[in-house]
TIVEX-398227 format. One record per residue (C-alpha): x, y, z. Coordinates in pm, whole numbers, plus 50000, padded with zeros to 5 digits. Example, Ala and Ser with C-alpha at 12.3 -4.5 7.8 and 13.67 -1.06 7.14 Angstrom:
2
512304955050780
513674989450714
//
This chain:
269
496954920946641
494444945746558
491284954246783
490144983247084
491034965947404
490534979347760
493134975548050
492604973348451
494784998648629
494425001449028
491124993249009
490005018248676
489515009748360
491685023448031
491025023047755
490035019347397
493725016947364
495444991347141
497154957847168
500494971747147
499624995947417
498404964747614
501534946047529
503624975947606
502494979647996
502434939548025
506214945447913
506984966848176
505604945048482
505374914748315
505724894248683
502124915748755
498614905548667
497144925048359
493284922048340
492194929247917
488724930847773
487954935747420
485064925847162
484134891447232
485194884747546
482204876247824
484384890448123
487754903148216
491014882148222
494544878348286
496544884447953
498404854548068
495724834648017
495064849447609
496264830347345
497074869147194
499414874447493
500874841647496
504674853447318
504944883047581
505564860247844
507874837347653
510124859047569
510864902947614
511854921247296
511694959847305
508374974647332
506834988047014
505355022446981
501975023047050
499835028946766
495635032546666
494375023246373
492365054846296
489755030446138
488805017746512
488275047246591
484615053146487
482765028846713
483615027247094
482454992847259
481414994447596
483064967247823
481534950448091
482324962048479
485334954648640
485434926348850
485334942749253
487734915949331
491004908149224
494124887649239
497204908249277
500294892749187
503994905649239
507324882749274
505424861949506
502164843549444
499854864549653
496314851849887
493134861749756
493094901649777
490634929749712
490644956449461
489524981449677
491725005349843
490675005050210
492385038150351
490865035750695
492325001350741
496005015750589
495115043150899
494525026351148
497454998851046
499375022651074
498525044451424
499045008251547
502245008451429
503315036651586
501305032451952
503054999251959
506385013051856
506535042352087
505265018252387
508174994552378
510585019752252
509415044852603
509675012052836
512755004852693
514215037352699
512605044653063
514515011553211
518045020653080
517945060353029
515585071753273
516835106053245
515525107952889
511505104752956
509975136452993
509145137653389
505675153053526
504295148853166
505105185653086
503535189952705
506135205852544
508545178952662
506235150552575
505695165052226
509415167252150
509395135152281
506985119352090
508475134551756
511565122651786
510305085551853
507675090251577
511375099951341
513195068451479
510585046151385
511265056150968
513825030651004
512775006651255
509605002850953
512404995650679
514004964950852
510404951550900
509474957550562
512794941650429
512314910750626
509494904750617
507324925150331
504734936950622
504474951650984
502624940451282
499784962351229
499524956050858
500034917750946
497204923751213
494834940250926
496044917150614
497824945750448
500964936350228
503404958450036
505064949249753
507674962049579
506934964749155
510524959849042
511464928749254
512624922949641
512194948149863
515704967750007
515704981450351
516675013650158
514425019149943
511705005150264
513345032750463
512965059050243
509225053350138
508715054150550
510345081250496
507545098550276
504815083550439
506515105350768
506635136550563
503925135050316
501295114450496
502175123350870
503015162150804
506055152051053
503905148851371
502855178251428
499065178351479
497445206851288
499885197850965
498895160851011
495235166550942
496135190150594
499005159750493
496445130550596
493485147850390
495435153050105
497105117450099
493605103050107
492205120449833
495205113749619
494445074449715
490785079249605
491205095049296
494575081249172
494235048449322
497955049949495
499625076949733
502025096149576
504825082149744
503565042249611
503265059349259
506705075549277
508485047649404
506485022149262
504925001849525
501834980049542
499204976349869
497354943349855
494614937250134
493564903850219
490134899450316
489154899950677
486904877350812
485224877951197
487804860351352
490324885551232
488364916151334
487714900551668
491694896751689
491964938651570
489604948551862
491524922252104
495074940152026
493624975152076
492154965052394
495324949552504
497724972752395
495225003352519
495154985452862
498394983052890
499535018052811
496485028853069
497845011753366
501485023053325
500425058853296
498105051253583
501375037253810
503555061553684
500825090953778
500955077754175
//
């Protein structure tokens, strides 16, 4: 099979490359979508779908080397846009997701996470080793306090992403992660909560936060992953979030805000 064809990778397009190129990264994630385009084609579509592509999912030989004809490459064709939305698949059929990357709502997913986490995990503590919680609210006491929760929570994220392939605030914001390579092991969960701690959270400390956060977002932007989904090779998927779902977001903040006000409040007296 001869031809320039262009591929869809997180949401940028590659290409002129050629067909065994193509089949070669279909081979290596063949349970993924692959969105093609080349000459003749109106818009983009799932190799699985191609007539061209058909054999790649019937059966897995060894990839071939990738190779250009040098003949192609005189004239470059211009494909159309890139669809903005997307289907994502992994082991699982997946809903309806976007191809945008929506940091903010990985952010704030997230510092739910951890406000929820280090609520129940200081009530809990507080009822059956009082002596543990920091008393008068003294900073440096609170800060130690807070890292060492923010640490035990690295795990606590790997069960929930074992289970159940989300958390409550990326359940609350239609986030999903998905594992390239198959199910997803509380190890390997751990250990990219692990990364996200170090690389994204500059290990709690405030002023190395803001450096680690920065840098982690404009890694997103221009690569389309975080290092640590590239490395290990995960995949975000984002559902799409109507009113009803926003009005639940702003519900949960409110609740879990409230909450954590009126303790402090009580415990202030």
């Amino acid at each position: 099979m001869s031809g320039e064809w262009y591929y869809a990778e997180n949401g940028s397009r590659v290409g002129p490359i050629s067909f065994d190129d193509v089949a070669g990264r279909i081979r290596n994630a063949v349970e993924k979508a692959h969105l093609v385009w080349t000459q003749g084609m109106e818009k983009w579509s799932d190799a699985r779908e191609l007539p061209a592509f058909a054999e790649l999912f019937r059966s897995l030989p060894p990839p071939l080397p990738s190779y250009v004809d040098p003949s192609h490459q005189a004239a470059r064709l211009v494909p159309p846009q890139l669809p903005q939305q997307g289907v994502l698949a992994g082991a699982a059929s997946q809903a309806r997701t976007s191809a945008l990357l929506h940091p903010w709502r990985r952010y704030f997913a997230r510092q739910f996470d951890i406000v929820l986490f280090v609520f129940c995990a200081s009530f809990a503590i507080g009822i059956l080793f009082p002596t543990l919680v920091p008393e008068g609210h003294s900073g440096g006491s609170d800060q130690v306090f807070g890292l060492l929760l923010l640490i035990a929570y690295i795990p606590i994220e790997g069960f929930l992403l074992n289970a159940f392939g989300t958390t409550f605030g990326k359940a609350l914001y239609g986030i999903k992660v998905i594992k390239n390579d198959g199910a997803i092991a509380w190890r390997a969960a751990t250990l990219r909560s692990f990364y996200v701690w170090l690389r994204g959270l500059g290990v709690g400390i405030p002023i190395v936060t803001l450096f680690t956060l920065v840098n982690a977002y404009n890694k997103l932007k221009a690569n389309g992953a975080t290092t640590w989904d590239s490395q290990l090779g995960w995949t975000i998927t984002h559902s799409e979030i109507g009113a009803a779902r926003w009005l639940g977001v702003a519900a949960s903040w409110i609740a879990i805000v409230g909450v954590w006000v009126v303790l402090i409040s009580l415990g202030s007296r």
